[in-house]
VOPAGU-2260 file (C-alpha; in pm, 1 decimal, decimal comma):
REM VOPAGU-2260
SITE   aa  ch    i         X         Y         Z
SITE  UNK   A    0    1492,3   -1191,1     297,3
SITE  UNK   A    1    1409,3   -1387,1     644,5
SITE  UNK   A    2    1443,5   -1726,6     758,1
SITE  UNK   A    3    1060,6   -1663,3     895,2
SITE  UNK   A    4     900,6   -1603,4     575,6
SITE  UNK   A    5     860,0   -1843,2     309,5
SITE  UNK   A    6     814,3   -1619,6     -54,6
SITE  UNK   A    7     516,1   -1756,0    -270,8
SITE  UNK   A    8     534,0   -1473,4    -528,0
SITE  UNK   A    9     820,0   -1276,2    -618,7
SITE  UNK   A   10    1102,8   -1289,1    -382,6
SITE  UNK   A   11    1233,4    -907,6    -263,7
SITE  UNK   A   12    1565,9    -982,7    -512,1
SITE  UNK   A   13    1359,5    -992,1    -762,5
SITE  UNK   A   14    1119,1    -720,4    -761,4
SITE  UNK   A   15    1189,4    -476,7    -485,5
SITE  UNK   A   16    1564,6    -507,0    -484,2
SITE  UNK   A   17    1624,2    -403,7    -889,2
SITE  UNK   A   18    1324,6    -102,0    -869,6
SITE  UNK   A   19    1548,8      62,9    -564,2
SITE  UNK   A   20    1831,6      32,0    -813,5
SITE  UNK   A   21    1683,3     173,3   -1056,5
SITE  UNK   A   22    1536,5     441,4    -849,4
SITE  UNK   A   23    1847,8     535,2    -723,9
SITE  UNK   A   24    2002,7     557,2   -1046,6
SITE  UNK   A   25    1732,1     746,7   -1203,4
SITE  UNK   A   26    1477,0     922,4    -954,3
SITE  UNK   A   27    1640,1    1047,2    -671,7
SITE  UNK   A   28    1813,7     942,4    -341,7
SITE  UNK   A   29    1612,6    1053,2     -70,5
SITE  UNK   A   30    1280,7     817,7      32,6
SITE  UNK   A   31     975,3     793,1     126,7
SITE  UNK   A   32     845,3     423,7     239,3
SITE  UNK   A   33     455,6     419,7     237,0
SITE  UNK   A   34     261,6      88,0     306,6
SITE  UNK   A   35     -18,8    -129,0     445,5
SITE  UNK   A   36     105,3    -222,8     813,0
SITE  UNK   A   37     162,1    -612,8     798,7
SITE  UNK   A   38     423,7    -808,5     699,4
SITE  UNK   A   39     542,2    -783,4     333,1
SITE  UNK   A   40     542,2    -364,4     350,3
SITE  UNK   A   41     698,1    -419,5     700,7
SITE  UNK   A   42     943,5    -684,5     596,1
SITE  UNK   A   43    1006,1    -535,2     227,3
SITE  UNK   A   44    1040,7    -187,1     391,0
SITE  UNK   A   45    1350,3    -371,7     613,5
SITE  UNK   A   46    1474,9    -447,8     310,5
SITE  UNK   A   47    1494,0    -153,7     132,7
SITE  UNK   A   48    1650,4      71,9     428,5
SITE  UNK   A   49    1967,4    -186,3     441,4
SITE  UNK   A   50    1957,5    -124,0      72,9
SITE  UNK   A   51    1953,7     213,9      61,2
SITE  UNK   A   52    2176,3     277,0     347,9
SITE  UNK   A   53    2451,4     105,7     154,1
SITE  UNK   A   54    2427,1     223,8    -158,3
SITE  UNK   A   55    2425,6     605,2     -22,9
SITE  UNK   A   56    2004,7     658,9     -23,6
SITE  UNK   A   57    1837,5     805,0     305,0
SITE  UNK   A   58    1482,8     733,2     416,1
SITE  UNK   A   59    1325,4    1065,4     492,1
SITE  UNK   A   60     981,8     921,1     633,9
SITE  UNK   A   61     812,3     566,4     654,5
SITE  UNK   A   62     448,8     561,1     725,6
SITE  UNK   A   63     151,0     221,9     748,6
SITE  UNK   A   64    -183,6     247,4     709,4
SITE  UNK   A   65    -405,1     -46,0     877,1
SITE  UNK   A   66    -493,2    -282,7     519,0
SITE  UNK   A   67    -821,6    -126,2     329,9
SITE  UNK   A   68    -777,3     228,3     538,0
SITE  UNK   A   69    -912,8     534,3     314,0
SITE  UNK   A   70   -1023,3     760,5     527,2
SITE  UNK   A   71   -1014,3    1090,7     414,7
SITE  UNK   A   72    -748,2    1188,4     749,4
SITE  UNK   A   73    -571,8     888,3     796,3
SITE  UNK   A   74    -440,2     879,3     434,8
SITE  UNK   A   75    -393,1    1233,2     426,8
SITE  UNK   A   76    -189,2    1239,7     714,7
SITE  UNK   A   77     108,5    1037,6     478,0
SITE  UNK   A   78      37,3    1280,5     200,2
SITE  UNK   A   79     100,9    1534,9     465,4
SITE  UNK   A   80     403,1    1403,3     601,1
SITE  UNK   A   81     533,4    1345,4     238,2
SITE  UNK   A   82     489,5    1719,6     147,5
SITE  UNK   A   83     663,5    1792,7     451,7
SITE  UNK   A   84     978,0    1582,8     455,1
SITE  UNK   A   85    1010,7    1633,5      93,4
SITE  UNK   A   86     901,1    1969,5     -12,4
SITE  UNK   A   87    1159,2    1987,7    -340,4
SITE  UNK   A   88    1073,6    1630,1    -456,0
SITE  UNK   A   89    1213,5    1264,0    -386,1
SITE  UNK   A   90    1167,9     921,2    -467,5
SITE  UNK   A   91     813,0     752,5    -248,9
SITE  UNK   A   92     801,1     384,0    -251,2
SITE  UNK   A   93     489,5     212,1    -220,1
SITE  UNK   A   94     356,9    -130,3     -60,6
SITE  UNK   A   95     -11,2     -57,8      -4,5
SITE  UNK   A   96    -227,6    -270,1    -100,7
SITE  UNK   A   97    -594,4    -256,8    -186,9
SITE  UNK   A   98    -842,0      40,5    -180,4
SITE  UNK   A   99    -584,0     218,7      20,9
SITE  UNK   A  100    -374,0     255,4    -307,6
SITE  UNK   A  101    -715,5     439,8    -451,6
SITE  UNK   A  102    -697,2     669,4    -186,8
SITE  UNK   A  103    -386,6     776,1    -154,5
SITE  UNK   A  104    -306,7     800,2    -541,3
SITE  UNK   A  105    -597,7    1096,3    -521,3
SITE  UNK   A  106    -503,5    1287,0    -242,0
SITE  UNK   A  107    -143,9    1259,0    -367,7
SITE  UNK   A  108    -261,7    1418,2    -714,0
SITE  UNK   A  109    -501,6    1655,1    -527,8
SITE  UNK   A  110    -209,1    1779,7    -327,0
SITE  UNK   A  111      -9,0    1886,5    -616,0
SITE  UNK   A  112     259,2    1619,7    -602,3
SITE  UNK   A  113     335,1    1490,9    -966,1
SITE  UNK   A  114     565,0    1197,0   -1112,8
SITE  UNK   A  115     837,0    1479,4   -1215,4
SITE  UNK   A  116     939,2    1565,8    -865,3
SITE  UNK   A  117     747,1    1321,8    -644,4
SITE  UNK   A  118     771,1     989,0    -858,8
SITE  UNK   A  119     603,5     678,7    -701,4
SITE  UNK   A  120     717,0     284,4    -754,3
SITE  UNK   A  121     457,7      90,2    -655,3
SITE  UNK   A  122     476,4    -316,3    -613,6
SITE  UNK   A  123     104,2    -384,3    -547,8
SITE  UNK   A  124     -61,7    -227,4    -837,0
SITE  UNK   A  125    -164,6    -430,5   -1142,5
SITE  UNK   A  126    -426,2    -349,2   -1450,7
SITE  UNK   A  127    -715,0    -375,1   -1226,8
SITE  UNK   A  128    -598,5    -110,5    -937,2
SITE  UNK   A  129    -496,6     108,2   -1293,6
SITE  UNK   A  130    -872,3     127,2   -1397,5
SITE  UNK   A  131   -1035,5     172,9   -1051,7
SITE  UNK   A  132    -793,8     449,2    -910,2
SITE  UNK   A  133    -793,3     616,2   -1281,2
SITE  UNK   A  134    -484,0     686,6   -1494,9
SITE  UNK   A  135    -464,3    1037,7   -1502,8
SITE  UNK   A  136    -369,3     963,1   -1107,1
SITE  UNK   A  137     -93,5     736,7   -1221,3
SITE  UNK   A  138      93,4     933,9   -1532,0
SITE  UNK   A  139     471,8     871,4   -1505,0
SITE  UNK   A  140     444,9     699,8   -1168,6
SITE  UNK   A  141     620,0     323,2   -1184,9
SITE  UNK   A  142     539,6      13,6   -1110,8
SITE  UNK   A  143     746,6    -302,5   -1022,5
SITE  UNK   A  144     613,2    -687,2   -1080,7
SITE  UNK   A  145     734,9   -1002,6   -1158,1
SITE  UNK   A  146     612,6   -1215,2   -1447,7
């Protein structure tokens, strides 16, 4: 957390923090930290590197995308780069937001990269992102959210 930033929703202990647990535990320990360049992805991205670094998890790549980017090259580019630095699988965390999360949940699936070696926690996703990007995009992908 930071002294500059005053949490309305969920703080980072209680959504980002216990889905890198769990990830760790479960998925894998190499990363990949995808997200809309502005503050929360920047700031919850911090986060998660101190986390991983001491609990023994690596971040292989970390890539932004400006807020509502989904052009067909920009957002390729991170599926790209995610194929690249982890061709055998590993965990990709995700703080996009908006109709960037459409996007890249399409070109992810149209690359061949599935929840069983490429799984995906996302923190900005809720019901309504579900129906627009389509759930066959989303099978055995996770999600993290307060309530």
């Amino acid at each position: 957390c930071s002294k500059n930033i005053f949490y309305t929703g969920a703080a980072p202990n209680q959504q980002i923090e216990p889905a890198v647990d769990w990830l760790l535990r479960y998925k894998g320990k190499q990363f990949f930290l995808v997200g809309s360049d502005y503050v929360f992805p920047r700031t919850a991205n911090e986060i998660i590197r101190g986390q991983l670094a001491a609990l023994g998890g690596t971040v292989v790549g970390e890539m932004y995308l400006p807020l509502g980017e989904s052009r067909n090259s920009t957002v390729g580019a991170i599926v790209d780069e995610i194929q690249r630095t982890l061709p055998s699988g590993g965990v990709i965390f995700n703080t996009l937001n908006g109709d960037s999360n459409v996007k890249f949940f399409h070109m992810f699936y149209d690359a061949g990269l599935r929840a069983d070696t490429h799984p995906t926690m996302s923190v900005s996703i809720t019901e309504t992102e579900i129906s627009v990007i389509g759930v066959e995009y989303l099978i055995d992908h996770y999600a993290s959210w307060n309530y």
